[in-house]
N, C-alpha and C positions, 0 to 999 in steps of 0.2 A: 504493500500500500504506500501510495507516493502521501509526501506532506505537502502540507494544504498550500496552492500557489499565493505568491505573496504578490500584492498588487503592483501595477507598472505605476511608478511617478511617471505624468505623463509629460512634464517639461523634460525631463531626462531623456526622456525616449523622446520626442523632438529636438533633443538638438545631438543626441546619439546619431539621430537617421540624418539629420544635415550633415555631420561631420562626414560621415560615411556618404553621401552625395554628392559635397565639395569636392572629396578626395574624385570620387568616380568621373566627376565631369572634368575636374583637370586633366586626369590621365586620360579620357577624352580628346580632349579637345589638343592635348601634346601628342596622341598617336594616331588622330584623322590629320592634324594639319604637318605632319613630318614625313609621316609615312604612310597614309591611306588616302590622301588625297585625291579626290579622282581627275587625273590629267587631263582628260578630257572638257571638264569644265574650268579647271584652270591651270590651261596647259602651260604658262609661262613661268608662272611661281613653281609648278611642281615640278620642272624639268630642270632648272637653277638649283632648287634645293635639290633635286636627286643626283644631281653634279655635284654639287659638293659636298656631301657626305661620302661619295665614292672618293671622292678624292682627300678627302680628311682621315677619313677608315674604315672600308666598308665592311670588315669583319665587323666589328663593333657597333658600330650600328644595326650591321645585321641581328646582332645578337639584343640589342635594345629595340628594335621593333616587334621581337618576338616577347621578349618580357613587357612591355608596352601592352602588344596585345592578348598576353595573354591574363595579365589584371584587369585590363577591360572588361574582357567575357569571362573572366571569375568572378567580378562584382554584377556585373549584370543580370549572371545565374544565380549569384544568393540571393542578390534583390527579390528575385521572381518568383524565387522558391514558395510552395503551397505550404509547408509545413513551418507553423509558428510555436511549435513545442521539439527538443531537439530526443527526437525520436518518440516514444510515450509516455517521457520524463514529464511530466507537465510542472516540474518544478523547476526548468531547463526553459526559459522561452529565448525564440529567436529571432534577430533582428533584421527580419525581413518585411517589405513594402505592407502586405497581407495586414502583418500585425500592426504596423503603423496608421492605416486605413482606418482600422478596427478601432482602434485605442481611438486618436486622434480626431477623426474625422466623424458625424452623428449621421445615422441615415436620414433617409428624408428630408435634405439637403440639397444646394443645387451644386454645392462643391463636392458631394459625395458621387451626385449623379453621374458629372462629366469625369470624377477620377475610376468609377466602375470602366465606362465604356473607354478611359484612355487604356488602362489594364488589361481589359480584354484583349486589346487588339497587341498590345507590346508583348505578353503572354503567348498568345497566337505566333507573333513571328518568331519568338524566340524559339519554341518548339527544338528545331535542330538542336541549338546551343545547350539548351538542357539535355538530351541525351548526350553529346558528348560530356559535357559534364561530370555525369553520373557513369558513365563508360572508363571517362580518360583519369580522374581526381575522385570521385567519391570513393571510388571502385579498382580505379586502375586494372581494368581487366586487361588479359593478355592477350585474348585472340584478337580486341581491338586496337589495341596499343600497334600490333603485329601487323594490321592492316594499315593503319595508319602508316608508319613507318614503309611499307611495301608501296603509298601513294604518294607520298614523299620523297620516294629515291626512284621510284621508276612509272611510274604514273598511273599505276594501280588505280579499279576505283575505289574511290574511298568509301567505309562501309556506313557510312551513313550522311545524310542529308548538308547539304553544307551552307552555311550562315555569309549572304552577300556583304559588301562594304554599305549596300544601300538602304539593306537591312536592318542592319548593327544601328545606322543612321539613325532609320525610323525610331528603334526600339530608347535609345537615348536621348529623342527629341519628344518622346512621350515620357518618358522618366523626371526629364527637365520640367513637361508642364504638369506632371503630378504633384511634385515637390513644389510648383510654383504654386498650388491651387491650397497645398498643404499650409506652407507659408503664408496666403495670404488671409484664410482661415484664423488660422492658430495667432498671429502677430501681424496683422494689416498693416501696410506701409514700411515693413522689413525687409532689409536682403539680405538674400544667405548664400549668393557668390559672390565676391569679388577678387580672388588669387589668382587671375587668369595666366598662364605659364605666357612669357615674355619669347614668343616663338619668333615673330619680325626680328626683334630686336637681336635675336641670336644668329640668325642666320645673315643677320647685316655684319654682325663681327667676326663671322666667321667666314665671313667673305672679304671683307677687309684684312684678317690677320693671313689670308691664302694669298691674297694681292701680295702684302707685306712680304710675306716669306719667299716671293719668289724674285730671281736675281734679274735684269736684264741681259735680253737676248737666250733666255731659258725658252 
């Protein structure tokens, strides 16, 4: 028999789910505009910047767009996660969207209304992202781990569905307006971004310090 759950202070758990939201959309917004950016829409910034990180170090980078993205889409899965108790602990809650909704937010509401039907739909797309998830990290299973790797080195299909950049997009442009709807809710006339990663400005110094470093007639 579990003990009795103890109640959520609910300012805590508001600004627990911002910090946790801040964090998600920087690392956002550092790994759409360094490395997901799609060329096509803005082919002239992404082609500059894709010059110069090859040229600065593209082992390294390589290996920070995959850490980049992969705290992306492991915050993204927790957010989403159905389960607000951590397993049938019910003395264990967990700090997922769900329960922040629940707590936070009253039904019969019109900020409840429009964050049911944002949820649905971010839920909806993420579908893939959660199976891998629970395949690749909850689970670490082998025969998928196996496949993966096999679509990765030789272009295997991969065994399960796969999560576009346009996607990923959607699903983080609804996350934003839930917390924006949360926010304004809970603390009318607050903000709860403002760290935005200083991404121009680095890629100007790092184009500068490449100018610098090179000799004439190099």
């Amino acid at each position: 028999m579990t003990a009795p759950n103890p109640p959520v202070n609910p300012d805590l758990l508001y600004d627990s789910f911002l910090g946790v939201m801040r964090f998600e959309r920087g690392m956002w917004e550092l790994t759409f505009n360094v490395f997901l950016k799609n060329p096509m829409t803005d082919l002239a910034s992404n082609s500059i910047r894709g010059h110069l990180l090859q040229l600065t170090s593209p082992n390294l980078f390589s290996y920070l767009r995959q850490c980049c993205s992969l705290s992306v889409l492991t915050g993204v899965s927790s957010l989403l996660l159905d389960d607000v108790w951590f397993g049938r602990n019910e003395t264990k809650p967990n700090l997922v969207l769900r329960r922040v909704i629940d707590e936070l937010i009253p039904e019969n509401t019109p900020e409840r209304s429009q964050i049911e039907a944002e949820l649905k739909e971010a839920v909806k797309l993420a579908k893939p992202l959660n199976e891998s998830r629970n395949k690749l990290l909850a689970h670490n299973d082998l025969s998928w781990n196996l496949k993966v790797f096999g679509h990765d080195l030789t272009g295997a299909p991969y065994p399960g569905n796969l999560l576009t950049v346009c996607e990923l997009e959607q699903i983080m442009s609804s996350l934003i307006r839930i917390t924006n709807w949360i926010v304004s809710y809970r603390r009318p006339g607050s903000s709860w971004y403002w760290d935005e990663p200083e991404i121009d400005r680095f890629f100007e110094t790092l184009s500068k310090g490449l100018k610098s470093s090179v000799k004439p007639g190099e």
